[in-house]
PAFIRO-872287 format. One line per field, with one value per residue (C-alpha): residue number from 1; residue in three letters; x, y, z. Coordinates in pm, 1 decimal, padded with zeros to 6 digits. Layout:
n = (NUM:...) .
res = (ala:...) .
X = (X:...) .
Y = (Y:...) .
Z = (Z:...) .
//
This chain:
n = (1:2:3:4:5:6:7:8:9:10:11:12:13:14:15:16:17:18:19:20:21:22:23:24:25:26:27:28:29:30:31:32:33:34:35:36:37:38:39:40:41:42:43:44:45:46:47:48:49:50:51:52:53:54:55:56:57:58:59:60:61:62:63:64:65:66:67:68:69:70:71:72:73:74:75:76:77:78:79:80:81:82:83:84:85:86:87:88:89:90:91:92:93:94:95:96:97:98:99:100:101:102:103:104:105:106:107:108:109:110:111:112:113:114:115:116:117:118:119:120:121:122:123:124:125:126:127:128:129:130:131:132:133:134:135:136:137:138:139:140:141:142:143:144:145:146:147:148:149:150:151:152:153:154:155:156:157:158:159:160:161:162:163:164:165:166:167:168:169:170:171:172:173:174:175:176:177:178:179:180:181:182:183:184:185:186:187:188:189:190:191:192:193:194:195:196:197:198:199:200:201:202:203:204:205:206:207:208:209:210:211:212:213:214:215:216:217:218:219:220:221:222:223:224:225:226:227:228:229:230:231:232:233:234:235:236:237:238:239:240:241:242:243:244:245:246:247:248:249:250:251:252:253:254:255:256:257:258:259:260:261:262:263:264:265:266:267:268:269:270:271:272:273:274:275:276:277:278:279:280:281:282:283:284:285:286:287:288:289:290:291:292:293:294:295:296:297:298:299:300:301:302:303:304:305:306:307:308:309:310:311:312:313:314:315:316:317:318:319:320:321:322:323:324:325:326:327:328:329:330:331:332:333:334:335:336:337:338:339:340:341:342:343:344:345:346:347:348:349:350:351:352:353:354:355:356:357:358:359:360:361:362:363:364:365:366:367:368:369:370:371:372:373:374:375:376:377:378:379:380:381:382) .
res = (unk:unk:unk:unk:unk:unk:unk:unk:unk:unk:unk:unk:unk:unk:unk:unk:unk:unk:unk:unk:unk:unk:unk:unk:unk:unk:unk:unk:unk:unk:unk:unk:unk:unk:unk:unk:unk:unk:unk:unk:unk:unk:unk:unk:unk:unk:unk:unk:unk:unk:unk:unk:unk:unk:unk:unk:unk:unk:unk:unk:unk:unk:unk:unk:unk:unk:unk:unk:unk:unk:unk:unk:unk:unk:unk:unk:unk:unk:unk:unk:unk:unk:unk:unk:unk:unk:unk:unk:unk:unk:unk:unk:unk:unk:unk:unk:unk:unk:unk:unk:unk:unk:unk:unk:unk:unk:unk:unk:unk:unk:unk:unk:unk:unk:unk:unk:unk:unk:unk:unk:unk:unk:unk:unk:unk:unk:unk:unk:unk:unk:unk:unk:unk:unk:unk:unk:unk:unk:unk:unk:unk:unk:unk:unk:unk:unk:unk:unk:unk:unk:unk:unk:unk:unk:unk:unk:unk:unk:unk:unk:unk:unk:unk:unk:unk:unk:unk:unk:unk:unk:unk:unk:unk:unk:unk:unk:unk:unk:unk:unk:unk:unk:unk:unk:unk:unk:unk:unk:unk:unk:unk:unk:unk:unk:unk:unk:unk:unk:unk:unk:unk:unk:unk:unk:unk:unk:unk:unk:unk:unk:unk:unk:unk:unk:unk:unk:unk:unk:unk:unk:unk:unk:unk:unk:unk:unk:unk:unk:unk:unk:unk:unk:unk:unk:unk:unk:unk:unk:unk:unk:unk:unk:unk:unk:unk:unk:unk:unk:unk:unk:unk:unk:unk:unk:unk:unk:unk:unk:unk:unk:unk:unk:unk:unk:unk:unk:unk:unk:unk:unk:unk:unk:unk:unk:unk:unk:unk:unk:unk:unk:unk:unk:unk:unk:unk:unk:unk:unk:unk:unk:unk:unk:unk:unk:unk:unk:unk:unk:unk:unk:unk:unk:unk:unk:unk:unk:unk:unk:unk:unk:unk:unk:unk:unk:unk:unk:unk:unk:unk:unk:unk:unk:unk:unk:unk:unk:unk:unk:unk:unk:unk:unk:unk:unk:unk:unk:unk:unk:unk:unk:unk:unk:unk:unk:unk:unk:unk:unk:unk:unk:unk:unk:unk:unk:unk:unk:unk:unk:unk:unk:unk:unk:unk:unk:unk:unk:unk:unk:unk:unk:unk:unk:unk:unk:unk:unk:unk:unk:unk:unk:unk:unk) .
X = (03317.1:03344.5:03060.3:03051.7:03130.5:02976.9:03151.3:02881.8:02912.7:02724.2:02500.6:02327.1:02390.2:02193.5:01872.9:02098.3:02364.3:01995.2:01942.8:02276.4:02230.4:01870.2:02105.2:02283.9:02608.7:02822.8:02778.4:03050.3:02966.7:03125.8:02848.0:02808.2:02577.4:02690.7:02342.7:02324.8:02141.4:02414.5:02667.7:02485.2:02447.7:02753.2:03107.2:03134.1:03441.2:03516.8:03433.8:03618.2:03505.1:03215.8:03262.4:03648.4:03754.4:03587.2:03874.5:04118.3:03905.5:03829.7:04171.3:04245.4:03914.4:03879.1:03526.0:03405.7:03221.5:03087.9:02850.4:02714.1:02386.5:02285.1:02404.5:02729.3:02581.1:02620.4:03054.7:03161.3:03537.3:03484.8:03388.8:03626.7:03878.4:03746.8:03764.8:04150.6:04266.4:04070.1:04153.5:04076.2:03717.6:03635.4:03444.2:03152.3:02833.8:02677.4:02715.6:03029.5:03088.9:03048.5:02677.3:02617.8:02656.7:02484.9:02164.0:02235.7:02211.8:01901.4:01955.8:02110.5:01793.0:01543.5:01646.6:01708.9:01376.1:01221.8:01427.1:01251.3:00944.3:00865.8:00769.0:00924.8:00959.7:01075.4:01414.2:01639.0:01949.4:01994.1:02117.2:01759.0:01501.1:01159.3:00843.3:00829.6:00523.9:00383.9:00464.7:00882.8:01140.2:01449.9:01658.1:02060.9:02246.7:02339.8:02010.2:01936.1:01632.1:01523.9:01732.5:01721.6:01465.1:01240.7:00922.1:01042.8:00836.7:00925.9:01045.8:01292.1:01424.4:01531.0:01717.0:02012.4:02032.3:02351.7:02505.0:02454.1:02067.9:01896.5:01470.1:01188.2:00849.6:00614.8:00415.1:00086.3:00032.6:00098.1:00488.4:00616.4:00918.6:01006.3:01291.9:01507.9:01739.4:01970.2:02268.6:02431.1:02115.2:01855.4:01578.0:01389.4:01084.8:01147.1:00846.1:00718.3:00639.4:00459.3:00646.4:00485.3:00387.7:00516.0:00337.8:00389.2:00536.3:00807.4:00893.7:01102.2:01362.5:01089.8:00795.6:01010.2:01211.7:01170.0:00998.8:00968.5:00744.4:00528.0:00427.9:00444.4:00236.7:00083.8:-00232.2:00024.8:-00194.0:-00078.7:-00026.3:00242.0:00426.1:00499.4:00610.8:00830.4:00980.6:01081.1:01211.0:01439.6:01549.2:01613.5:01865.2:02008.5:02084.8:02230.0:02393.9:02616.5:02752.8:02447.5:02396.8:02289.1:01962.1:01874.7:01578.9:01294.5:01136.0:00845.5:00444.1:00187.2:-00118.8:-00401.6:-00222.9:00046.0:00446.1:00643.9:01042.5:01175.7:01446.9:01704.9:01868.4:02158.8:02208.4:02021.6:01757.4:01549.7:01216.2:01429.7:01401.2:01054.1:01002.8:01165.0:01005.2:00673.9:00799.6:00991.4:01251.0:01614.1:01690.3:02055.6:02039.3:01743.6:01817.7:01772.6:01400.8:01247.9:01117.2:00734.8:00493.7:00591.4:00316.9:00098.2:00203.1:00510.0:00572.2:00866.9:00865.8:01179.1:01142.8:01333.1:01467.0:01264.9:01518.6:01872.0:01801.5:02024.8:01928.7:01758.0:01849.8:01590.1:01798.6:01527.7:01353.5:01670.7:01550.8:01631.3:01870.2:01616.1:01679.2:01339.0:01115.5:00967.6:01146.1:00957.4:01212.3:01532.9:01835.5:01831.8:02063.7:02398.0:02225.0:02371.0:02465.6:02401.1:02102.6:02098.7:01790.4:01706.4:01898.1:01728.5:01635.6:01532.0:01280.7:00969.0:00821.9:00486.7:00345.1:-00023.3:-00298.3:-00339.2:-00220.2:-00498.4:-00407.2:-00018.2:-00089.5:-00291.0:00012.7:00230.6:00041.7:00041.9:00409.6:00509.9:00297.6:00515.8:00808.0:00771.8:00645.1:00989.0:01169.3:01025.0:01264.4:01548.4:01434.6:01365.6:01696.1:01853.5:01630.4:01738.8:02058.3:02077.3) .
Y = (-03866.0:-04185.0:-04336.0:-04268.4:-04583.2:-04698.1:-04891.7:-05120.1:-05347.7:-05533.2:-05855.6:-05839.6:-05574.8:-05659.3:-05419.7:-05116.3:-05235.9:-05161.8:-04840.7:-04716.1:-04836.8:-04619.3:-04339.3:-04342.4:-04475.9:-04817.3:-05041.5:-05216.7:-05454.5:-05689.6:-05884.5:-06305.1:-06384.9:-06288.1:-06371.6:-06455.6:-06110.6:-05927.8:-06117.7:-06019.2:-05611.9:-05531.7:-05555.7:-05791.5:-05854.4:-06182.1:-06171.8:-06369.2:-06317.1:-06161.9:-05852.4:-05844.6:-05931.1:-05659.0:-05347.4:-05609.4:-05717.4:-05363.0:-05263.5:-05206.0:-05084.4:-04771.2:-04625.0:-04237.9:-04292.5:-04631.2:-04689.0:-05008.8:-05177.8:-05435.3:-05551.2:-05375.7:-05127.5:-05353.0:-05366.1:-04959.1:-05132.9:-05252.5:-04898.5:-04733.8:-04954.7:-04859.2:-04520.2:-04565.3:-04872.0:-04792.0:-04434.3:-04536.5:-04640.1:-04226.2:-04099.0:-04241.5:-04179.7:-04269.7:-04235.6:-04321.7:-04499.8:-04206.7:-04124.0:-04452.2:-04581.6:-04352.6:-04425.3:-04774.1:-04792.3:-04847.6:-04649.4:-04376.2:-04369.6:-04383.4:-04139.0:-03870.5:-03907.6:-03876.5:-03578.8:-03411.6:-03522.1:-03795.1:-04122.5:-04359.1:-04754.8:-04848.1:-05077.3:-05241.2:-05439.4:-05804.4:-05777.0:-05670.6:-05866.9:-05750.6:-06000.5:-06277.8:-06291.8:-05927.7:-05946.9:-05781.3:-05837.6:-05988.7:-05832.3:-05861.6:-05500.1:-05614.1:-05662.9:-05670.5:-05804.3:-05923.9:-06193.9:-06392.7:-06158.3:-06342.8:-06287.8:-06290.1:-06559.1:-06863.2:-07073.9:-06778.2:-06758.3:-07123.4:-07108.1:-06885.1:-06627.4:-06634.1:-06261.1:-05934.0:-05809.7:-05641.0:-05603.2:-05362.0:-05301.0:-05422.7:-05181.2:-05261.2:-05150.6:-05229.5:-05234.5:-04965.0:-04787.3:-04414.5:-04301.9:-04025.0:-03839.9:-03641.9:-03395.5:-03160.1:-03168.4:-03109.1:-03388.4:-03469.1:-03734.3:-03951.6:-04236.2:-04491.2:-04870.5:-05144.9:-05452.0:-05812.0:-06025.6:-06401.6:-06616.7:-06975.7:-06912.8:-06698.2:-06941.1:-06751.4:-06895.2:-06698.8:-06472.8:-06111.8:-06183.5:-05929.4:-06102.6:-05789.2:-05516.1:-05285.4:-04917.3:-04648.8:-04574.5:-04213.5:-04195.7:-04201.7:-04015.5:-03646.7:-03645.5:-03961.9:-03809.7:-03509.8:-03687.6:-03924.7:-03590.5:-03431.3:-03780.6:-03778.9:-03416.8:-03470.9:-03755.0:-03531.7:-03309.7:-03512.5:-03752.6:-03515.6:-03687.6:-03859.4:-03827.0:-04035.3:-04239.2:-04321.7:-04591.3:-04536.9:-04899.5:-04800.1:-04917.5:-04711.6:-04754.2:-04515.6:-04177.5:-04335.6:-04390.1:-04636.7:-04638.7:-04971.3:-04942.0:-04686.3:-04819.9:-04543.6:-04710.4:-04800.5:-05046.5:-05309.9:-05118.7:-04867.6:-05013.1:-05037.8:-04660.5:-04574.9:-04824.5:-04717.4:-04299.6:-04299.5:-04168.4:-04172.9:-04149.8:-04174.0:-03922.5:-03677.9:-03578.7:-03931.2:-04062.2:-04290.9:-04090.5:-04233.9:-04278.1:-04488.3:-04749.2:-04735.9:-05002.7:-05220.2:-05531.4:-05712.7:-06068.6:-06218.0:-06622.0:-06845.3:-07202.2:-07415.7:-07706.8:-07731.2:-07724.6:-07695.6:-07384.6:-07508.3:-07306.5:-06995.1:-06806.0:-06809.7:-06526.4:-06318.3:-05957.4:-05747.0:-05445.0:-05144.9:-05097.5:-04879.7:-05219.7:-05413.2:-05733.4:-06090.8:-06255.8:-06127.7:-06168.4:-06525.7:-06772.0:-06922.1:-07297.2:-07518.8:-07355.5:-07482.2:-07301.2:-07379.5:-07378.2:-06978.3:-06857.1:-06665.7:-06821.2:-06530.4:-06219.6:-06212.2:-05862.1:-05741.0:-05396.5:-05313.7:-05020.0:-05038.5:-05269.6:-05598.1:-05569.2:-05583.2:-05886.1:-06090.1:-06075.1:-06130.1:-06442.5:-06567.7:-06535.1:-06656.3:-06981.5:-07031.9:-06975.1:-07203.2:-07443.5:-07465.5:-07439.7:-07781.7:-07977.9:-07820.3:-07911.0:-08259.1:-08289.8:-08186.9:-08492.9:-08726.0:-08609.4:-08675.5) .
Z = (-02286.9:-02117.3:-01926.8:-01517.7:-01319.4:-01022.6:-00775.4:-00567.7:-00260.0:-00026.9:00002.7:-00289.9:-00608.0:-00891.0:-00750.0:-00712.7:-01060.6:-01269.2:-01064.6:-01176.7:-01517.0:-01475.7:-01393.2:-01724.9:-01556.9:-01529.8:-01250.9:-01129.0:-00831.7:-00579.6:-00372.4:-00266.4:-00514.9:-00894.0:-01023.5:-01360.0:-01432.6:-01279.4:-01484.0:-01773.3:-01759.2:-01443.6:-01452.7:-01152.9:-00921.3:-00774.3:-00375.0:-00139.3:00186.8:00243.3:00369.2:00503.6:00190.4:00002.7:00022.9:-00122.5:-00365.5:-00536.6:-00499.0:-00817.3:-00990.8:-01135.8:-01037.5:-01025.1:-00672.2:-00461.6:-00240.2:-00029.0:00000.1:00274.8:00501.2:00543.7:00735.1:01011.1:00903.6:00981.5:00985.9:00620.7:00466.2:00703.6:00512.6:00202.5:00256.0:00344.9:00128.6:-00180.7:-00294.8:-00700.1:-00599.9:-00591.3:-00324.9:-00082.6:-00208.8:00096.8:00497.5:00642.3:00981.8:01209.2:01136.3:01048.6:01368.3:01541.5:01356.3:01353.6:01757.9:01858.8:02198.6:02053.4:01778.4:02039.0:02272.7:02017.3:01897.4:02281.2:02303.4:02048.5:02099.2:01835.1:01885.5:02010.9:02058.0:02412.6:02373.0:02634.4:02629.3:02652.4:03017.8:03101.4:02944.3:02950.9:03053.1:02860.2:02611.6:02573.1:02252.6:02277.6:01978.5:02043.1:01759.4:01637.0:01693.3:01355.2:01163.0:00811.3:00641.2:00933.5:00979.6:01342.4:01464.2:01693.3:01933.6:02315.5:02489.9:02683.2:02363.9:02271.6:02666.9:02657.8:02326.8:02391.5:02124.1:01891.3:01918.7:02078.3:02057.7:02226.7:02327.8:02130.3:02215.6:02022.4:01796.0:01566.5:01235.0:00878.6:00788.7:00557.5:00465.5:00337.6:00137.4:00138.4:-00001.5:00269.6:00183.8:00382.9:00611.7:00353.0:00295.5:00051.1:00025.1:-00250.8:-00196.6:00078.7:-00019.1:00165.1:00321.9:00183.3:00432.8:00431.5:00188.1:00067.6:-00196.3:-00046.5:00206.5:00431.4:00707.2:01002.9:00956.6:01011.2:00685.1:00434.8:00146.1:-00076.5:-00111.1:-00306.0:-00384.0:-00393.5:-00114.7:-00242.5:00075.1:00416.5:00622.8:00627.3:01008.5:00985.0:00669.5:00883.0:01166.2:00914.2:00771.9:01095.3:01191.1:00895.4:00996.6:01343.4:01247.5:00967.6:01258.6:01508.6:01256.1:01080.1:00796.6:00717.3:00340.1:00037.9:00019.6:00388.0:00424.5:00762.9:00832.8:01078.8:01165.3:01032.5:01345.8:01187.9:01203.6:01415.2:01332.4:01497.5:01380.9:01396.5:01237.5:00982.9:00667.2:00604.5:00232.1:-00052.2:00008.3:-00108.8:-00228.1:-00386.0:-00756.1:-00677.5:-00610.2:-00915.0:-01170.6:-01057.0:-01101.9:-01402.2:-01250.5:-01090.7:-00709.7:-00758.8:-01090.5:-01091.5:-01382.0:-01545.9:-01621.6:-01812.5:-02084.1:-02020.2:-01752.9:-01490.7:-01322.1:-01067.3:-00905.6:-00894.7:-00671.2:-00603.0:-00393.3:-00252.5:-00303.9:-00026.7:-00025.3:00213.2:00155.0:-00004.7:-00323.2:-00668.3:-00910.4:-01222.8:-01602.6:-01545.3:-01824.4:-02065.0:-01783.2:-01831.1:-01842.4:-02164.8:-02161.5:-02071.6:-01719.7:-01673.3:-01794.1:-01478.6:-01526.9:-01499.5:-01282.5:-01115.2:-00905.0:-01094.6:-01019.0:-01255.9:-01298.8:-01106.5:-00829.8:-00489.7:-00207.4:00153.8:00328.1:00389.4:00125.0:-00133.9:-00461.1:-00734.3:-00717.7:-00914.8:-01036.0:-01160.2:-01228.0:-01239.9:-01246.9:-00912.7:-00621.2:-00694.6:-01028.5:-00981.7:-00687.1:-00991.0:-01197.6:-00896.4:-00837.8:-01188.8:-01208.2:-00894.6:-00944.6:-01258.8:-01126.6:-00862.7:-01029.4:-01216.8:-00885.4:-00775.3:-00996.4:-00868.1:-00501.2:-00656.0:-00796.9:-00439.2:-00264.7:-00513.8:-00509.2:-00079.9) .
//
């Protein structure tokens, strides 16, 4: 019997290509990037325009199911096509562009959740701008990551913003994020994880970035997991459609739950969740045979300056998909970064969460440490 394939778009792959491979199946993966780890474990297909290009560019591959990671949540058009253009890709495992719009509108999300009682985050369009500096976002309809996202005060008013947004209250708390698994209107809880704050060594483009994260969180107070389970119901209900692994992105204030945001897709912290349980989200049948860790971390690492990738192949993880890697997402050598782009990923594991942030530390003061010559090399080079 031939090995299951696994058709994967989006941004970046590599994450979910090693959480198929963790399900026993192929991945087979069309993204901008074609790091050298991907290269290396994925069948990957050539993408020329990122994401238009992406129902031509599959076309012709032969996959038992697909499904998209970020940011083409914010293209409905481009899986739409898919769905119509790409019959040999197999079916969606995922949302498709009904439901995922709805949950993707932040006026739709909000007053749902009023509706029924939850709580909710205040939000207004960009025709009616709240008071400057109380603390509003000014956020993209389309976000992901938490790219151009910006704090509304007098310096944001006076530099126009560059597409349609629109305003959230602002909410305190630490920033997490809870998975789960939805089908046919049943939900399951699969883990929560804890965003990473900007550091200098992850260098993002602006503080609201997402620079990686860490879990799983197991003590969510057991008021705020309720309310983050009949959350996930409610927009189970009212989203029919919605299926697959769908991603909440809220504040945690004391017993307190502030949605800020729904990723309909597989996300970021997912390979974290499932290196630290041993097991598969996209396969539950698949584990890895042994405890998982306590702890696992994962931090994103961004270019400050243009900069040219220097040889990290000698950190090129080994073939087990279920071992916490050193470095990932790492870059062909050679290749050019822009200022904001991401670099690589570094990984650690630990007992507990100060033991994985010592490793973390101790790896990412390597690994940067190496990066300096290629940032050299760039300056030279200008």
């Amino acid at each position: 019997m031939s090995q299951r394939r696994m058709l994967i778009l989006g941004g970046s792959t590599r994450a979910a290509a090693d959480s198929v491979r963790r399900a026993g199946w192929q991945p087979v993966c069309a993204d901008i990037f074609a790091d050298l780890d991907l290269q290396a474990t994925a069948e990957v297909i050539p993408t020329r325009h990122y994401p238009d290009s992406f129902p031509e560019d599959v076309v012709q591959v032969q996959a038992d199911g697909w499904f998209y990671t970020g940011a083409l949540e914010n293209h409905p058009d481009v899986i739409e096509q898919m769905l119509s253009q790409a019959p040999n890709a197999g079916p969606l495992w995922g949302s498709p562009p009904d439901p995922l719009k709805q949950v993707r509108d932040p006026f739709w999300l909000s007053e749902i959740l009023r509706q029924h009682r939850l709580p909710t985050l205040d939000v207004v369009s960009q025709s009616t701008p709240p008071a400057l500096d109380e603390g509003w976002l000014q956020k993209p309809l389309a976000s992901a990551g938490g790219r151009l996202i910006r704090k509304w005060n007098r310096d944001a008013a006076s530099n126009p913003f560059p597409e349609p947004h629109y305003f959230q209250a602002p909410a305190s708390g630490l920033g997490l994020s809870v998975m789960f698994r939805i089908d046919n209107g049943h939900v399951e809880w699969l883990g929560a994880s804890q965003e990473l704050d900007a550091s200098p060594h992850s260098q993002p483009p602006t503080l609201y970035f997402y620079c990686g994260s860490f879990g799983p969180m197991e003590t969510l107070p057991r008021q705020a997991r309720g309310t983050l389970i009949r959350m996930a119901r409610t927009l189970a209900r009212h989203a029919p459609g919605l299926r697959g692994l769908v991603g909440l992105d809220f504040r945690l204030d004391g017993d307190s739950v502030w949605l800020t945001e729904v990723n309909p897709r597989y996300t970021a912290s997912v390979e974290v969740l499932e290196l630290a349980s041993g097991r598969s989200f996209l396969n539950p049948e698949m584990t890895s045979g042994q405890p998982g860790h306590a702890v696992v971390v994962k931090q994103i690492l961004y270019a400050s300056s243009s900069m040219t990738a220097p040889d990290l192949s000698d950190w090129l993880p080994g073939s087990d998909p279920w071992q916490v890697p050193f470095l990932a997402d790492i870059p062909v050598a050679g290749v050019r970064i822009e200022s904001g782009w991401p670099i690589c990923t570094v990984m650690a594991y630990g007992d507990d969460p100060n033991q994985a942030q010592q490793m973390l530390e101790q790896r990412l003061t390597l690994i940067r440490n190496l990066l300096r010559s290629g940032e050299s090399a760039a300056g030279s080079a200008g």
